[in-house]
ZAFI-801760 format. One record per residue (C-alpha): x negated, y, z. Coordinates in pm, 1 decimal. Layout:
! ZAFI-801760
X|Y|Z
...
***
This chain:
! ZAFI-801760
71.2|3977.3|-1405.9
-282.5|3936.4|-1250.8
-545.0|3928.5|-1460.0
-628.0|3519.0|-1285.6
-299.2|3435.1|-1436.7
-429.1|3436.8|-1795.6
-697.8|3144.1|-1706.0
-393.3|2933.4|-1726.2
-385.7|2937.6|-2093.7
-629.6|2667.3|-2217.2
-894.9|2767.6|-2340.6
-854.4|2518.3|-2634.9
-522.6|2705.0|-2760.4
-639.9|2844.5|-3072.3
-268.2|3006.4|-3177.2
-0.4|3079.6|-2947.8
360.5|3218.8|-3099.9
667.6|3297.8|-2917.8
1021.9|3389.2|-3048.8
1385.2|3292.1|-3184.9
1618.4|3195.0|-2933.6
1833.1|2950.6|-2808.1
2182.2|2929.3|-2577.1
2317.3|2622.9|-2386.6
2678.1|2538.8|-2254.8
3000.5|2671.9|-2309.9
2889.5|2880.6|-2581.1
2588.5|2733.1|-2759.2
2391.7|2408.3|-2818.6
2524.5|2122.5|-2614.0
2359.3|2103.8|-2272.5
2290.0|1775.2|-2186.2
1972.5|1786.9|-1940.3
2060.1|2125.2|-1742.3
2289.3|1904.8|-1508.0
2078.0|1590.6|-1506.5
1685.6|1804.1|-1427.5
1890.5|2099.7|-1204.3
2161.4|1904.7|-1020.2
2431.3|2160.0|-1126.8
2588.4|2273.2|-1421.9
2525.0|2559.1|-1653.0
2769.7|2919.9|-1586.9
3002.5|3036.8|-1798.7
2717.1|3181.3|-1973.7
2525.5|2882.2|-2062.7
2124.1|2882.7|-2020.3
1904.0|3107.3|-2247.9
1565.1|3110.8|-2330.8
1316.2|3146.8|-2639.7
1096.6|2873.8|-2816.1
673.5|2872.7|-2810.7
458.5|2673.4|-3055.5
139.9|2644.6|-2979.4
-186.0|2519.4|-3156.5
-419.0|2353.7|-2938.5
-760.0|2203.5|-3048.1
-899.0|1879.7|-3029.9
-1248.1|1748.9|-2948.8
-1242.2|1649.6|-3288.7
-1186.4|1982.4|-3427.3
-828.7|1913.1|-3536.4
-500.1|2081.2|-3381.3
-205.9|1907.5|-3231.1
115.9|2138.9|-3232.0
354.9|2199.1|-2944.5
705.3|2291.4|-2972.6
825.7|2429.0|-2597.6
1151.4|2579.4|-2474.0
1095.7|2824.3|-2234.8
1443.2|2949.1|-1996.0
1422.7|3312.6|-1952.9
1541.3|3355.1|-1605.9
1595.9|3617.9|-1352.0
1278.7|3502.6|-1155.1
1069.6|3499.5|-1468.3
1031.5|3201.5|-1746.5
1031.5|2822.8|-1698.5
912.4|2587.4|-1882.7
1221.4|2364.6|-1996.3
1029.9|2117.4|-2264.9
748.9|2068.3|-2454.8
759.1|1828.9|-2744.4
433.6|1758.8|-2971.1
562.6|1786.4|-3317.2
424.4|1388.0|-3482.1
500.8|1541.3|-3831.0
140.3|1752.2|-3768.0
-35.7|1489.4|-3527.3
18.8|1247.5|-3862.6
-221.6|1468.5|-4100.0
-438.0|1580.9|-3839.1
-480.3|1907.6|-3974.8
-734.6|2198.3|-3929.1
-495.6|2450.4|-3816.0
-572.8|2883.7|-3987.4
-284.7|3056.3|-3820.7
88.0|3073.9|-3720.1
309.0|3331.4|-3832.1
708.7|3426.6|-3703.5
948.7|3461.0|-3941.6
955.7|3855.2|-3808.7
788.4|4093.7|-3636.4
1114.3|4243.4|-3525.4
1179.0|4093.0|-3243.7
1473.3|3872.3|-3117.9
1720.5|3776.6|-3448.4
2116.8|3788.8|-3421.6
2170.9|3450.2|-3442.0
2001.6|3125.2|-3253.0
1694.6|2952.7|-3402.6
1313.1|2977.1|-3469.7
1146.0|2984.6|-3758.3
742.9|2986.4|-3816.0
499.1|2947.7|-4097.6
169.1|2721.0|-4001.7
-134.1|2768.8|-4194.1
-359.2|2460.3|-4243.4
-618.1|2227.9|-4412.7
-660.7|1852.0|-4420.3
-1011.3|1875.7|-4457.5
-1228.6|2150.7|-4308.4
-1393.6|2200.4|-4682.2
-1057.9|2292.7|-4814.9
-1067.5|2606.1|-5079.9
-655.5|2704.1|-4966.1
-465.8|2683.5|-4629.1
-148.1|2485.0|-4697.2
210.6|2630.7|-4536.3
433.8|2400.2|-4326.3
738.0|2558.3|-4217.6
909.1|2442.1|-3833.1
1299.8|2567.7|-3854.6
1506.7|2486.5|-3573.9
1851.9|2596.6|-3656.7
2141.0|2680.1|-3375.7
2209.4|2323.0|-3310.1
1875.1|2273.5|-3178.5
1770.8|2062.7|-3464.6
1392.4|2050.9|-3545.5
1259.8|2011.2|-3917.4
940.9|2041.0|-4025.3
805.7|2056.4|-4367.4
560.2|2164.3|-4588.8
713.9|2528.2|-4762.7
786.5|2463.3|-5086.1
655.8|2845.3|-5324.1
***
């Protein structure tokens, strides 16, 4: 990587986490856009890749979250989708950090799990936790954790 490349990272993303994974085709989620975006089908081995949420801030001072899919491919990652998650846009929150569920690198089975940190007012004593679980099916929830 050259050290240019790295001014392609707004300059507004305030927290950046990567991790989880997920599989499409034959032998994980169902792969509906691969044929439709590539004009061909997924191998025998489906289409792999990790998820990315991302803070990024606003004029405002507020964060909007982005949920992306990233394809981990032999000529290096791709970009597959990048969703802003409404359940965050709704509060408008002050986002304090994003945490993976572990440190430990990729987990056995498919998924992503993070903890985001975050006020609803700037003046706010504690950071709240929302948790964003996507389990192997693909499906997205996000919540506020319940301690």
């Amino acid at each position: 990587m050259l050290a240019d490349e790295i001014g392609q990272l707004p300059v507004t993303a305030t927290f950046v986490v990567s991790g989880g994974f997920w599989i499409t085709g034959p032998e994980g989620m169902p792969d509906e856009n691969t044929e439709a975006e590539t004009g061909t089908s997924a191998d025998a081995t489906g289409a792999r890749g990790y998820y990315k949420l991302a803070a990024i801030r606003q004029q405002d001072r507020t964060t909007k979250i982005y949920l992306q899919m990233v394809a981990a491919e032999a000529t290096g990652p791709r970009l597959v989708q990048s969703v802003e998650l409404e359940e965050f846009s709704a509060i408008r929150p002050y986002v304090t950090g994003i945490m993976p569920e572990s440190m430990t690198g990729v987990g056995e089975e498919p998924g992503f799990m993070a903890t985001v940190y975050l006020k609803t007012s700037p003046q706010a004593d504690r950071a709240e936790e929302w948790t964003v679980l996507i389990d192997d099916l693909g499906d997205i929830r996000v919540e506020r954790a319940s301690n």
